[in-house]
DOVO-477094 format. One record per residue (C-alpha): residue in three letters; x, y, z; residue number from 1. Coordinates in steps of 0.5 Angstrom, whole numbers, m for minus. Layout:
! residues N
<residuo->ALA; X->X; Y->Y; Z->Z; num->NUM>
...
This chain:
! residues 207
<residuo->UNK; X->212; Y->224; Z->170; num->1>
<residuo->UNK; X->210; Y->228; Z->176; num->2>
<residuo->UNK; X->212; Y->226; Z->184; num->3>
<residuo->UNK; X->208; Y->229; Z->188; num->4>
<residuo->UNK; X->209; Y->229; Z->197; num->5>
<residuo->UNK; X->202; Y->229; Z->199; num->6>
<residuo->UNK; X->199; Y->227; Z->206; num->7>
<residuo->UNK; X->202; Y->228; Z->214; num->8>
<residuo->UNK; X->208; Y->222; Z->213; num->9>
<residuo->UNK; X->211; Y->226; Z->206; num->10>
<residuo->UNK; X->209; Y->220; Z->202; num->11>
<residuo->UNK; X->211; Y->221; Z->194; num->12>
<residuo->UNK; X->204; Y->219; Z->190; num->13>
<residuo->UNK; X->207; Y->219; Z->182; num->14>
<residuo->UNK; X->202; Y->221; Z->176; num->15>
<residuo->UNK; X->205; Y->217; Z->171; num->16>
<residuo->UNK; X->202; Y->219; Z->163; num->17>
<residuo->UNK; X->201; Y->214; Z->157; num->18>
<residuo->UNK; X->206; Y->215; Z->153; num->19>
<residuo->UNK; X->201; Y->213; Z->147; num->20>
<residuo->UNK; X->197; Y->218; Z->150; num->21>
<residuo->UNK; X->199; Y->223; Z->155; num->22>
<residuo->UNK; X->192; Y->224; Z->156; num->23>
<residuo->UNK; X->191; Y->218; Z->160; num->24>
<residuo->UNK; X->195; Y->218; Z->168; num->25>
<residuo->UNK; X->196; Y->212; Z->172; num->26>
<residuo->UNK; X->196; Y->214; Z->179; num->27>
<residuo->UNK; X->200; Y->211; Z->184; num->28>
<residuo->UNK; X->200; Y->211; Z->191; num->29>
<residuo->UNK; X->195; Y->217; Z->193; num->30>
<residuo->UNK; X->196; Y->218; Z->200; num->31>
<residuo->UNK; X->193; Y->225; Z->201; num->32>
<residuo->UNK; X->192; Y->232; Z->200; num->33>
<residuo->UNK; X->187; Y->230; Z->194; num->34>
<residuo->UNK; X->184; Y->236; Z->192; num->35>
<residuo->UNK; X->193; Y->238; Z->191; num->36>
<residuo->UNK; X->193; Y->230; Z->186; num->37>
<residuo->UNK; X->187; Y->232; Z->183; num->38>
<residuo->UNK; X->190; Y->239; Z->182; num->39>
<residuo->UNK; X->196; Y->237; Z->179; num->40>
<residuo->UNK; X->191; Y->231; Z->174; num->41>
<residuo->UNK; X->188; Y->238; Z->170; num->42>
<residuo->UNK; X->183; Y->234; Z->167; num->43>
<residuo->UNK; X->187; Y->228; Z->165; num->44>
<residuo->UNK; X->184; Y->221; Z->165; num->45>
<residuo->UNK; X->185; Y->217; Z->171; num->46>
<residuo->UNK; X->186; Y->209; Z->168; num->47>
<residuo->UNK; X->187; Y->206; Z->174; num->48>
<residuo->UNK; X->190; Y->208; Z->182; num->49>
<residuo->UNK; X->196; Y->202; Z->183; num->50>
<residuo->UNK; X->197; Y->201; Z->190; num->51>
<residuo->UNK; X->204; Y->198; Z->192; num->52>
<residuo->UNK; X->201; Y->197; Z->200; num->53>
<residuo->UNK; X->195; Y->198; Z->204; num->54>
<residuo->UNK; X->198; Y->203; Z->209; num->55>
<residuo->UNK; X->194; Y->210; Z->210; num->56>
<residuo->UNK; X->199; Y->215; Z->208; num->57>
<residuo->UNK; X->199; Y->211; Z->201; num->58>
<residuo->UNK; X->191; Y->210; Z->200; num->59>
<residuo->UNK; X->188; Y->217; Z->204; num->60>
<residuo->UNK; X->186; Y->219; Z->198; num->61>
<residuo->UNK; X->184; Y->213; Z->194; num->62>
<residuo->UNK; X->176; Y->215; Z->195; num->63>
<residuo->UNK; X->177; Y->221; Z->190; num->64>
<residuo->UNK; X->178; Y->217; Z->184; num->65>
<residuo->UNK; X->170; Y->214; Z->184; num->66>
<residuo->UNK; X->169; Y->207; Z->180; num->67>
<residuo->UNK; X->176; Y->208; Z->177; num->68>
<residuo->UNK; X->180; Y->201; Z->178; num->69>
<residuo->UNK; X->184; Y->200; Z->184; num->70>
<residuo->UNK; X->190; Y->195; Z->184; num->71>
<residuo->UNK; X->193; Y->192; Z->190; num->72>
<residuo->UNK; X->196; Y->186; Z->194; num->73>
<residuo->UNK; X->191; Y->181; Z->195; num->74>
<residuo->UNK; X->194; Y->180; Z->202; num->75>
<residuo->UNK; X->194; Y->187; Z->203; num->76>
<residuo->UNK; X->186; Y->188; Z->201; num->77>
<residuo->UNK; X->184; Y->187; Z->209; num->78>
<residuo->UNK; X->188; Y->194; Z->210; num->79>
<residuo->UNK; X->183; Y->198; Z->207; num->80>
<residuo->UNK; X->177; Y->197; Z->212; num->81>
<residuo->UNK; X->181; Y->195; Z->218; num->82>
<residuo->UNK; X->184; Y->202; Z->221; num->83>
<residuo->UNK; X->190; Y->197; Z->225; num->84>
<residuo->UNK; X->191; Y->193; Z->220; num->85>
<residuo->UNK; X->193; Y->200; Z->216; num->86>
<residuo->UNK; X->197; Y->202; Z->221; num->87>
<residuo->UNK; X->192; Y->209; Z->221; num->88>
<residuo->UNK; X->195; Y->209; Z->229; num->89>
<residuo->UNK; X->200; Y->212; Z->229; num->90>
<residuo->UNK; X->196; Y->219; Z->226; num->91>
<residuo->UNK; X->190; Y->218; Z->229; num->92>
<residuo->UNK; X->187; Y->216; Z->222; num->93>
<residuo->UNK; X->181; Y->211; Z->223; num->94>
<residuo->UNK; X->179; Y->213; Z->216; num->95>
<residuo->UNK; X->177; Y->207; Z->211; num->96>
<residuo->UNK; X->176; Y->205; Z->204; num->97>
<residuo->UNK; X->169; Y->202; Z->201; num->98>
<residuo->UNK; X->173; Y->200; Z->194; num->99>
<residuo->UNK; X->172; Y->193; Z->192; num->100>
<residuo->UNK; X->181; Y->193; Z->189; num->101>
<residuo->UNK; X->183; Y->188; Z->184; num->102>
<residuo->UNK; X->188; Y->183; Z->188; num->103>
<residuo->UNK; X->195; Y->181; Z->185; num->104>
<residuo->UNK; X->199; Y->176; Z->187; num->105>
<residuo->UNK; X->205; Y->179; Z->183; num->106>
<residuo->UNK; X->208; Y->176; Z->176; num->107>
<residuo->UNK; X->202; Y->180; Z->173; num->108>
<residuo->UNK; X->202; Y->184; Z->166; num->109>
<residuo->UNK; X->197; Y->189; Z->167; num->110>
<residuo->UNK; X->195; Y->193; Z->160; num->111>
<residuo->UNK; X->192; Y->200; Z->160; num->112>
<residuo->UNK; X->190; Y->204; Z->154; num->113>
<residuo->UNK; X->194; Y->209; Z->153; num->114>
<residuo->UNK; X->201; Y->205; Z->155; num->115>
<residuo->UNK; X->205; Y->201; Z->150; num->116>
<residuo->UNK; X->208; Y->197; Z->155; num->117>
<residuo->UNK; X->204; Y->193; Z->161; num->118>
<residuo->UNK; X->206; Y->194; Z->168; num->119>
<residuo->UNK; X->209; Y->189; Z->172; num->120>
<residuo->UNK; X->207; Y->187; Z->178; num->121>
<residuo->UNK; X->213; Y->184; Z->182; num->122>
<residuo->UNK; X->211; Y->181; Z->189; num->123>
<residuo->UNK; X->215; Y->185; Z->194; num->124>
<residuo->UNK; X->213; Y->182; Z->201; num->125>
<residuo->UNK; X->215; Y->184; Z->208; num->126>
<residuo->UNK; X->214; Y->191; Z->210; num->127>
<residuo->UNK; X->207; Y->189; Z->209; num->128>
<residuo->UNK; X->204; Y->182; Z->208; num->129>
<residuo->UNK; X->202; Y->184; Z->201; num->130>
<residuo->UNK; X->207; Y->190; Z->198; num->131>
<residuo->UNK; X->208; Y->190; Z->191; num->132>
<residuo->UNK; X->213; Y->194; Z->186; num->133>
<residuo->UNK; X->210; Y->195; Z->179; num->134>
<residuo->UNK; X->215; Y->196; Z->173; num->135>
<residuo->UNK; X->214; Y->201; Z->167; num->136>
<residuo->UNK; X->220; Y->200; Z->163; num->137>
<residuo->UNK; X->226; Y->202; Z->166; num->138>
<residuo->UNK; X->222; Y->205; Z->172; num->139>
<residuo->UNK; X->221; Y->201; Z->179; num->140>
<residuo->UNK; X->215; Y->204; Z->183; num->141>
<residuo->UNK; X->217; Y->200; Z->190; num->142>
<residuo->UNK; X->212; Y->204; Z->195; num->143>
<residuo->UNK; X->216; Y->202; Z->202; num->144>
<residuo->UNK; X->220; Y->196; Z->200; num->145>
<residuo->UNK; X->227; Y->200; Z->198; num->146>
<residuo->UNK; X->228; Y->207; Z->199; num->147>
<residuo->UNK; X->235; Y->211; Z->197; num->148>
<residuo->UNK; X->240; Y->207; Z->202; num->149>
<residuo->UNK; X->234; Y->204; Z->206; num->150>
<residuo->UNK; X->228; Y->200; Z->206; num->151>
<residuo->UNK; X->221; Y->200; Z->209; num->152>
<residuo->UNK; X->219; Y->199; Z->217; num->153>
<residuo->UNK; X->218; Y->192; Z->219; num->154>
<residuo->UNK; X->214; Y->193; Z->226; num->155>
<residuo->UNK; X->208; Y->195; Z->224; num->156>
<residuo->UNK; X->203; Y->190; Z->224; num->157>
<residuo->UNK; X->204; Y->184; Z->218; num->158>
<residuo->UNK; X->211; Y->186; Z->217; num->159>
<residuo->UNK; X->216; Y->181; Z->216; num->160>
<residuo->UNK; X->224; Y->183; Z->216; num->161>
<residuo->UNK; X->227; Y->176; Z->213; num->162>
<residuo->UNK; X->220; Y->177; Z->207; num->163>
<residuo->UNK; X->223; Y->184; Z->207; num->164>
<residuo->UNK; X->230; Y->183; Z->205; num->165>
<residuo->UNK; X->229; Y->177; Z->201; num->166>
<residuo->UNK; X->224; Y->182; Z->197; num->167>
<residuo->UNK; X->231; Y->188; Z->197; num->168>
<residuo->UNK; X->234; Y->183; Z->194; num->169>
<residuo->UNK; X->230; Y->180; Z->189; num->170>
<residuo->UNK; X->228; Y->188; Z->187; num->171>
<residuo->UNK; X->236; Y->188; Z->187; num->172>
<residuo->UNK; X->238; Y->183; Z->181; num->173>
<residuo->UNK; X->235; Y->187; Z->177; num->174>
<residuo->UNK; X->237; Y->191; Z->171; num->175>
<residuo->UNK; X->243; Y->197; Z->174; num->176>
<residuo->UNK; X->240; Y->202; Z->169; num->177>
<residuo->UNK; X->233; Y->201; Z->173; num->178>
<residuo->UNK; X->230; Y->207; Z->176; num->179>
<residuo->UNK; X->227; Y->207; Z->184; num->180>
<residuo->UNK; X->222; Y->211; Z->185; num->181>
<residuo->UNK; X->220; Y->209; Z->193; num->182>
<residuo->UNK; X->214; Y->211; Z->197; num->183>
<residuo->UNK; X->218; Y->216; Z->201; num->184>
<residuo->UNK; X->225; Y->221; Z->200; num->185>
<residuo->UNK; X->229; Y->221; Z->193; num->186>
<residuo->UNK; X->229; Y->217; Z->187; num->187>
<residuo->UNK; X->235; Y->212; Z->187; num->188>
<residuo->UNK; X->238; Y->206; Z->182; num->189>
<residuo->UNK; X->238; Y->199; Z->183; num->190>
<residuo->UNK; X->246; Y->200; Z->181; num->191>
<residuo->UNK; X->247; Y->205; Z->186; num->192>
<residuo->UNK; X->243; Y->201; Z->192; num->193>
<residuo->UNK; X->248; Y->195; Z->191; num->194>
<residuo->UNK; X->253; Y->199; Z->191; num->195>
<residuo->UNK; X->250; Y->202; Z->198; num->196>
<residuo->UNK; X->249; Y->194; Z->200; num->197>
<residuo->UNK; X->255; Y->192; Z->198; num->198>
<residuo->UNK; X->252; Y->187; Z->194; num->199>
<residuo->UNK; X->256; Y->184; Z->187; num->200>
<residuo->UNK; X->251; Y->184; Z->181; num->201>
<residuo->UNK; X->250; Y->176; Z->178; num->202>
<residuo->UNK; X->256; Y->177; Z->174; num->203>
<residuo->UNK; X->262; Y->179; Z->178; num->204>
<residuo->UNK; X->266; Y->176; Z->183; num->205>
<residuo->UNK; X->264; Y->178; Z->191; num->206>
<residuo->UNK; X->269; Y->181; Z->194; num->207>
């Protein structure tokens, strides 16, 4: 897998090859810099562009990928035409997207040729109305939902902290071996972080 920080916010754009074929590329979160992410693709095969949010500094470079499927947040879908909405403000970026996605409400499978495990789709509210985690395997893509000792905005247009947290937390019971990957910074793990929150895992006693 490649991390790539792309666009004037830093955002971590992830291009992650099939392990059935690594000639097929999932590309997550491609948030500028398009020429760098295409780059960085050599020619490989773009099976889908997996949005966590709508943000501007996650989508700046969707534009590139053509008639390629878009997945993202139903409720985050406005985000793409709407430069407020986007958050494109605090940069000055009133770019949009004509790309028609396909919504996800979280609990998806998502198969692609190529990967012999389906994405996930985890329903991750809070940062943005329609935030979303996918989990490949033991991997968490959580865009602004958690960071390494932090999380995502939440007063921005559409953010919710209570939504927020109650997203962390779920995210949170999940397995302590799981890696996350988040939108911005370092990768971390969910046992890290817990241990970071002070939260105890489902099977020990709170201290």
């Amino acid at each position: 897998m490649e991390r790539l920080t792309v666009g004037m916010l830093a955002t971590q754009c992830y291009l992650v090859p099939g392990d059935l074929d690594p000639r097929s590329v999932l590309v997550i979160d491609p948030g500028g810099d398009g020429e760098k992410i295409l780059s960085a693709l050599d020619g490989r095969l773009v099976r889908a562009v997996l949005l966590t949010h709508g943000h501007f500094d996650h989508t700046g470079a969707l534009d590139l990928f053509g008639d390629c499927p878009v997945y993202l947040g139903a409720s985050d879908a406005p985000m793409l035409r709407n430069p407020t909405l986007s958050a494109g403000f605090l940069t000055g970026d009133r770019s949009t997207h004509l790309c028609e996605p396909r919504l996800l409400h979280g609990g998806e499978a998502l198969r692609f040729e190529g990967f012999s495990v389906p994405v996930q789709v985890l329903a991750c509210p809070g940062h943005t109305p329609g935030g979303v985690t996918y989990r490949i395997g033991q991997r968490l893509f959580c865009g602004d939902t958690l960071f390494f000792r932090g999380y995502g905005r939440t007063d921005l247009p559409g953010g919710d902290e209570a939504a927020l947290f109650r997203s962390i937390r779920t995210l949170l019971t999940l397995e302590a071996d799981a890696e996350v990957f988040p939108g911005h910074g370092e990768k971390t793990t969910l046992a890290a972080e817990r241990r970071f929150w002070g939260l105890p895992w489902p099977s020990e006693s709170p201290v």
